[in-house]
C-alpha positions as CSV (number, residue, x, y, z in Angstrom):
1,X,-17.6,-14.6,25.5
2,X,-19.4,-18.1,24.5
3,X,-16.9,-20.3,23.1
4,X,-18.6,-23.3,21.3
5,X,-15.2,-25.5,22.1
6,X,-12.2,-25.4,24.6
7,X,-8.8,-24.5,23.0
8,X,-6.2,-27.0,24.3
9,X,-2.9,-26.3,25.8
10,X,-0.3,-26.5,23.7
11,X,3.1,-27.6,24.3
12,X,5.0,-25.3,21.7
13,X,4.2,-23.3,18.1
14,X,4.3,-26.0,15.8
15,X,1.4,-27.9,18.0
16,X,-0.5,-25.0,18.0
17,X,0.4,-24.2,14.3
18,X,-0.8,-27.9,13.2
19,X,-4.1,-27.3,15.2
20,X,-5.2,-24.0,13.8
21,X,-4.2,-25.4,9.8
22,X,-7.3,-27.9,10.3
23,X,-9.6,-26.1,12.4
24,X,-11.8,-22.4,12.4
25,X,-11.4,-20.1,14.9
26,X,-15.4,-19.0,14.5
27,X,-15.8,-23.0,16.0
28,X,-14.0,-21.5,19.0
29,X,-14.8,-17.3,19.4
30,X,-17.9,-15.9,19.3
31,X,-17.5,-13.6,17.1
32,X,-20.2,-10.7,18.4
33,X,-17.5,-10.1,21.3
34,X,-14.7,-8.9,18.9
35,X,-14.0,-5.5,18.7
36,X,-12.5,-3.4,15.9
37,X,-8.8,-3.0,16.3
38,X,-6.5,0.6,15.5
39,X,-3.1,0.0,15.2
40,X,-1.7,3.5,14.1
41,X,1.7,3.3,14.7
42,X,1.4,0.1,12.3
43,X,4.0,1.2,9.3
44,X,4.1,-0.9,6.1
45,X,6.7,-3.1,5.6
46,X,9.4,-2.0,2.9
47,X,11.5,-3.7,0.0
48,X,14.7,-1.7,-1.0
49,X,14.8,-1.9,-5.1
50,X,17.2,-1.1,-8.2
51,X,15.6,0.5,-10.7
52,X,17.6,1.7,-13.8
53,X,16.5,5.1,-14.9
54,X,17.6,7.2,-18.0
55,X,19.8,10.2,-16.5
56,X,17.9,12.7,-17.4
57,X,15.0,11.5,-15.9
58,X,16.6,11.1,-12.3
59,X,18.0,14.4,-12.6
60,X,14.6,15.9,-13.8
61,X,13.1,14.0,-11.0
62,X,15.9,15.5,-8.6
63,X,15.4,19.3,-9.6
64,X,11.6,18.4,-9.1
65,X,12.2,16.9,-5.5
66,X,14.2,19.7,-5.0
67,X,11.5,22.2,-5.6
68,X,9.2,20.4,-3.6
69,X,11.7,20.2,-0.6
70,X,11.4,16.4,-0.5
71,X,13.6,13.5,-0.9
72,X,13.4,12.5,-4.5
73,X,13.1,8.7,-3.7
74,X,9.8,10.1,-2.1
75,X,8.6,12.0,-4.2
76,X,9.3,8.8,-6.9
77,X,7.2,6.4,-4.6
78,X,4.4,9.2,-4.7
79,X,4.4,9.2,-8.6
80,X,4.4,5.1,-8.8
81,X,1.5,5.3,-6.2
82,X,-0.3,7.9,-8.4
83,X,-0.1,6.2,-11.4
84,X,-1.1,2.5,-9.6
85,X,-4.1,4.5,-8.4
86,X,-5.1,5.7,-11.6
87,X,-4.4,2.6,-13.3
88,X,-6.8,0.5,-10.9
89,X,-9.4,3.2,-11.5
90,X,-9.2,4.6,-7.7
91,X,-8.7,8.7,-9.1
92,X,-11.2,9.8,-11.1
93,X,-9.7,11.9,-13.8
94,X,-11.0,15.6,-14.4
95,X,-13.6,16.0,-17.5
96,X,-11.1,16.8,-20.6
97,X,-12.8,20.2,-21.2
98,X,-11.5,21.2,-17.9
99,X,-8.1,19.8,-18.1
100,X,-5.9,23.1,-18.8
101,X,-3.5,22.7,-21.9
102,X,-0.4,22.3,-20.4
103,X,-1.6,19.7,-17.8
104,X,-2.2,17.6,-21.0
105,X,1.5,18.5,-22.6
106,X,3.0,17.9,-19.5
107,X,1.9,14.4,-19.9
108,X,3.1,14.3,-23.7
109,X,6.3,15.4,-22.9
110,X,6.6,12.8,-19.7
111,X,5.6,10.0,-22.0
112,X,2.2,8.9,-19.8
């Protein structure tokens, strides 16, 4: 590896921390030795939220959990996903000619 400069020693975090806020690294790595990095035990960190929700909605989404065999809390973070997706434009939605009838009520009566 052909570093450009020497990194100094550093007598604690806050040293090194003051260094690194006024420098690049790409002054000190060469950056055709880095390899690509898997880290797949790597899970997301998580925020615990209240969310109010009409009764009849968290029991709907219950009996749908339910049917599903899944936790209902998961089966909520799959919907928000879903819907973040499509909002970004990451799904691409089917052509309406082949969307069946009741896919399209189903949404009606869910209010989407």
């Amino acid at each position: 590896m052909k570093k450009d400069k020497t990194i100094p020693k550093f007598k604690n975090e806050d040293e090194e921390r003051e260094f690194w806020a006024t420098r690049s690294p790409l002054d000190y790595f060469d950056t055709r030795d880095f390899k690509s990095a898997s880290f797949p035990k790597l899970k997301p960190s998580l925020k615990s939220i209240s969310i109010r929700l009409p009764e009849g909605m968290l029991a709907e989404l219950k009996t749908l959990a339910n049917k599903k065999d899944v936790p209902y809390q998961s089966l909520a973070k799959i919907y928000l996903a879903r819907q973040i997706s499509l909002e970004r434009g990451y799904f691409r939605t089917a052509p309406k000619k082949r969307r069946r009838k009741a896919d399209a009520q189903q949404g009606h009566r869910d209010g989407f």
